[in-house]
C-alpha positions as CSV (number, residue, x, y, z in Angstrom):
1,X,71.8,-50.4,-38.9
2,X,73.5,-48.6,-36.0
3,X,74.7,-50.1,-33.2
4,X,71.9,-49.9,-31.1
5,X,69.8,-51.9,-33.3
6,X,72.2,-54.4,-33.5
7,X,72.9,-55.2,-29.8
8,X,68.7,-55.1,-29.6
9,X,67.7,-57.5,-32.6
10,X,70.6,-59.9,-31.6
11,X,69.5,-60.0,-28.3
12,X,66.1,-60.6,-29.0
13,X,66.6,-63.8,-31.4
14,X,68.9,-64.7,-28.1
15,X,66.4,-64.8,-26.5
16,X,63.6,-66.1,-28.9
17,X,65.5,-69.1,-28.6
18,X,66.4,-69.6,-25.2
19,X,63.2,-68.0,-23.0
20,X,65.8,-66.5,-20.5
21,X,66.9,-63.3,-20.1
22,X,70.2,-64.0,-18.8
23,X,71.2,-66.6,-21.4
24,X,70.2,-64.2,-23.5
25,X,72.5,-61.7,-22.7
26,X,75.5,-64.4,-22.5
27,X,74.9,-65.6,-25.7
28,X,74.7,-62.1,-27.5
29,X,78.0,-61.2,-25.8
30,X,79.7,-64.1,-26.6
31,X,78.4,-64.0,-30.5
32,X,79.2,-60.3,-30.4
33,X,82.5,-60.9,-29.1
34,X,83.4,-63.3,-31.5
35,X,82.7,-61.9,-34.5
36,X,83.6,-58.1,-33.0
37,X,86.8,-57.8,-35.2
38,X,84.2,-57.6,-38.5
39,X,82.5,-54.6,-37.0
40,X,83.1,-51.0,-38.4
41,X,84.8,-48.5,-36.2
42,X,82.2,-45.8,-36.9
43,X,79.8,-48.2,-35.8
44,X,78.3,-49.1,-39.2
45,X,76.1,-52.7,-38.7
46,X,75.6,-54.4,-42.2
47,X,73.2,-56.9,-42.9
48,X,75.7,-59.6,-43.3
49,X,77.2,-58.9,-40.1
50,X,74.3,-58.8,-38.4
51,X,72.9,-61.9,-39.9
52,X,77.1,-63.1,-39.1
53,X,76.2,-62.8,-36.0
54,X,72.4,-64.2,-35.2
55,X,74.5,-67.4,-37.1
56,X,76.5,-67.2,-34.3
57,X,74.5,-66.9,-31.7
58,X,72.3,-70.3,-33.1
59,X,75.7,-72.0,-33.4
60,X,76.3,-71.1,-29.7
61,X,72.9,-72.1,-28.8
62,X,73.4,-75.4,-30.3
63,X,76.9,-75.9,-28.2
64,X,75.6,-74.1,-24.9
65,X,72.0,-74.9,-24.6
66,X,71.1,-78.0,-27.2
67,X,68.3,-79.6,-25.0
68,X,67.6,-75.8,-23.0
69,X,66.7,-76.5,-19.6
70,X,66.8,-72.7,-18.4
71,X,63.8,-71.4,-17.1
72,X,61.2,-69.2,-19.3
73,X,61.8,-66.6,-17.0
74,X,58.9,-63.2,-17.1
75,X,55.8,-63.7,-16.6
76,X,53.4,-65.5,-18.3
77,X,50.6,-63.3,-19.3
78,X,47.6,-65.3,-21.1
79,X,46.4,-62.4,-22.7
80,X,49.5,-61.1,-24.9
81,X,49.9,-63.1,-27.9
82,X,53.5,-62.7,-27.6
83,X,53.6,-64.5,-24.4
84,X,51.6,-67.1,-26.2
85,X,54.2,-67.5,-29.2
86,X,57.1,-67.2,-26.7
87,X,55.6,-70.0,-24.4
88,X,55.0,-72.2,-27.8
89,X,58.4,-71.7,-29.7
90,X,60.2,-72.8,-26.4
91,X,57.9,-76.3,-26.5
92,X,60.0,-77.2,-29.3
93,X,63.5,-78.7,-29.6
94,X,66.6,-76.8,-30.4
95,X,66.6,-77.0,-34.0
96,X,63.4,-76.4,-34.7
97,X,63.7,-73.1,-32.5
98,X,66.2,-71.9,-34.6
99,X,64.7,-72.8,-37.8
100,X,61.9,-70.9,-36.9
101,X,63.8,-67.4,-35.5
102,X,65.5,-67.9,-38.7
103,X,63.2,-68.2,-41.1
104,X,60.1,-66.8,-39.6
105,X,61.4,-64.1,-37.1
106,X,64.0,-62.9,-39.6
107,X,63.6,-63.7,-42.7
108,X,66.8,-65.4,-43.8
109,X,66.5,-68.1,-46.0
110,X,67.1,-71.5,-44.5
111,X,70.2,-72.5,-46.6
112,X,71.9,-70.5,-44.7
113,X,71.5,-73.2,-41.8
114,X,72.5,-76.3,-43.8
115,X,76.2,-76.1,-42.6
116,X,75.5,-75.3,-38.7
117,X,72.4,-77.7,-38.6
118,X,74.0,-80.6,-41.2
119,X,70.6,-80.9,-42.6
120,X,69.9,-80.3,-46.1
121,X,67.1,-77.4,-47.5
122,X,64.7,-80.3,-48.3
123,X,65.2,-81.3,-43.8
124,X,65.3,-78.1,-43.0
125,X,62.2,-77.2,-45.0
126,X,60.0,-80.6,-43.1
127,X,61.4,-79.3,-40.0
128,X,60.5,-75.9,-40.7
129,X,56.6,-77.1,-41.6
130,X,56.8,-79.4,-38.2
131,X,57.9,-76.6,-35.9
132,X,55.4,-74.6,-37.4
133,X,52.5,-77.0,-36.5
134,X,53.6,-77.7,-33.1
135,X,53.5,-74.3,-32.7
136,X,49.9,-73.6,-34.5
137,X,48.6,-76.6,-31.9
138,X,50.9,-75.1,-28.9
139,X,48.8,-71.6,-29.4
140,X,45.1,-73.6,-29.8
141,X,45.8,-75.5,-26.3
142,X,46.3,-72.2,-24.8
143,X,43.0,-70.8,-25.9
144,X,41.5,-73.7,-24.9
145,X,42.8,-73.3,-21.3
């Protein structure tokens, strides 16, 4: 992945998970920052490092912004579904964000969230099941309204 990529999909699980462009953008410097000694001086992104650091940025998320109170903050546009999913995965609690921008917006398994979460798979999985409900009814309210 070159670096490009990198700074892009990290910043957009930031801000899958917080709503706010600006927390966002602290949270990927901060993760990037941390973990920037693990990054190859031709600018060579592996998966593991980039996964390394969406870790981090969840882990951040959890210290920084457990019960998120920043502001969903571009404009709410009923007709893109992506405004729709946005609007529903910020409905739900911290955790549960991150289990879904885990699992379902990248594709990692969820053990790798056992040690940052201290829940085990069998949690994580009911959690994961629960946010994805929520979220199923979140989207059906809005096609109501």
């Amino acid at each position: 992945m070159d670096i490009d990529a990198y700074f892009k999909k990290t910043y957009t699980a930031a801000f899958r998970l917080t709503g706010n462009k600006k927390a966002a953008c602290e949270l990927t410097t901060q993760a990037i920052s941390n973990l920037s000694g693990k990054i190859d001086t031709n600018n060579i992104i592996t998966d593991c490092i980039f996964k390394s650091t969406v870790l981090e940025v969840c882990v951040l998320f959890l210290q920084k912004y457990d019960i998120c109170s920043v502001e969903f903050d571009f404009d709410y546009n009923s007709k893109d579904k992506s405004h729709e999913i946005q609007k529903a995965l910020l409905s739900l609690d911290s955790v549960s964000r991150i289990i879904i921008v885990w699992k379902d917006f990248l594709g990692f398994p969820l053990s790798d969230l056992v040690h940052i979460i201290n829940k085990d798979r069998t949690e994580l999985n009911a959690e994961l099941s629960n946010a994805r409900m929520q979220i199923k009814q979140g989207l059906s309210m809005n096609v109501l309204f």
